[in-house]
C-alpha positions in Angstrom: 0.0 0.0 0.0 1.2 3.6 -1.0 1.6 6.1 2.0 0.0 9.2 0.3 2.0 12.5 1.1 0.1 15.3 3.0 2.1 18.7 2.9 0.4 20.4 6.3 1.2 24.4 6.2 0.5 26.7 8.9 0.9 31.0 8.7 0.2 33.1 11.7 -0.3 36.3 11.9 0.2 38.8 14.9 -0.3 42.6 14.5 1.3 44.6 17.0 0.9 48.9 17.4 4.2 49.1 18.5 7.2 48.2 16.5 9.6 48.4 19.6 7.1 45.6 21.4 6.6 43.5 17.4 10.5 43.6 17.9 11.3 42.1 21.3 8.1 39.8 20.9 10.1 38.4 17.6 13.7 38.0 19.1 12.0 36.4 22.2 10.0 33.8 20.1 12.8 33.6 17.1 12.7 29.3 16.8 15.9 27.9 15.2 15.0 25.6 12.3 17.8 23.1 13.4 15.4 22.0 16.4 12.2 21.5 14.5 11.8 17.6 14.1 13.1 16.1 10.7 10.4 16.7 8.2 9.0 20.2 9.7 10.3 23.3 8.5 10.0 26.7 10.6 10.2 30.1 10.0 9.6 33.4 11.4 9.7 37.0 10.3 8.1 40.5 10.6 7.0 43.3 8.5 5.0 47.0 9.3 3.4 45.6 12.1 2.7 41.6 11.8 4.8 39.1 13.3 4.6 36.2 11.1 5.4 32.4 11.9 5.7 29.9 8.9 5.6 26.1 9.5 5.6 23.4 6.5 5.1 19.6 7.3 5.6 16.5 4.9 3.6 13.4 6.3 4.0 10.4 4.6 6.6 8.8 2.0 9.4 11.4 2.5 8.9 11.4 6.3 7.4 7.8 7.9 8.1 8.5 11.7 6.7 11.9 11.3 3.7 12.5 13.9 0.8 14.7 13.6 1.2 15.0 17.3 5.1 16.5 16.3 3.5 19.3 14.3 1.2 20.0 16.9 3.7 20.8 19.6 6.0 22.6 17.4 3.0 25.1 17.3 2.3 24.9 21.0 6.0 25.4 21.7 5.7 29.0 19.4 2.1 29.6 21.0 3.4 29.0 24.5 6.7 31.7 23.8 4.6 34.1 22.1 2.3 34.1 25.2 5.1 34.1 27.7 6.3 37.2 25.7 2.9 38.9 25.4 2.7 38.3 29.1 5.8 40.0 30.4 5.1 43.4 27.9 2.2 43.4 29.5 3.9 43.0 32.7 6.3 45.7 32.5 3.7 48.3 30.8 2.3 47.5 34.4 5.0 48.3 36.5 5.3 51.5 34.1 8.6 50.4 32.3 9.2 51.2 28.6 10.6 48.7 26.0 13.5 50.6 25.2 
């Protein structure tokens, strides 16, 4: 039996007011493609005001011991930074610091 390929591709989007806070949010959620599982590729980027994380996933032929599961915690692992992240702006706007 043939193990049909499935190519699995994922953009998010995150617009942001302030560049300074789209900035740190981006170097404190940058992911290094060298840890994504074999078969996963990972990107991230920003323009204006978006941060923008790329994922592409073969299933299949190319890739047998590739999971689902695998692609779904390579997206909680970016969800979970960019949370953390989000959390301690908010955090310092708080305490009345400025992202300097």
């Amino acid at each position: 039996m043939i193990n049909p390929e499935i190519v699995i591709k994922v953009t998010i989007m995150i617009p942001f007011q302030d560049k300074k806070e789209l900035i740190s949010v981006h170097a404190a959620t940058s992911i290094e493609n060298r840890l994504a599982p074999l078969g996963i590729e990972i990107s991230q980027t920003f323009s204006k005001n978006q941060l923008i994380f790329y994922l592409e996933a073969t299933l299949g032929n190319k890739n047998p011991r590739l999971k689902l599961e695998s692609i779904r915690r390579t997206l909680d692992d970016f969800l979970n930074s960019l949370v953390v992240s989000l959390e301690a702006l908010l955090t310092l706007k708080d305490r009345g610091l400025k992202n300097e």
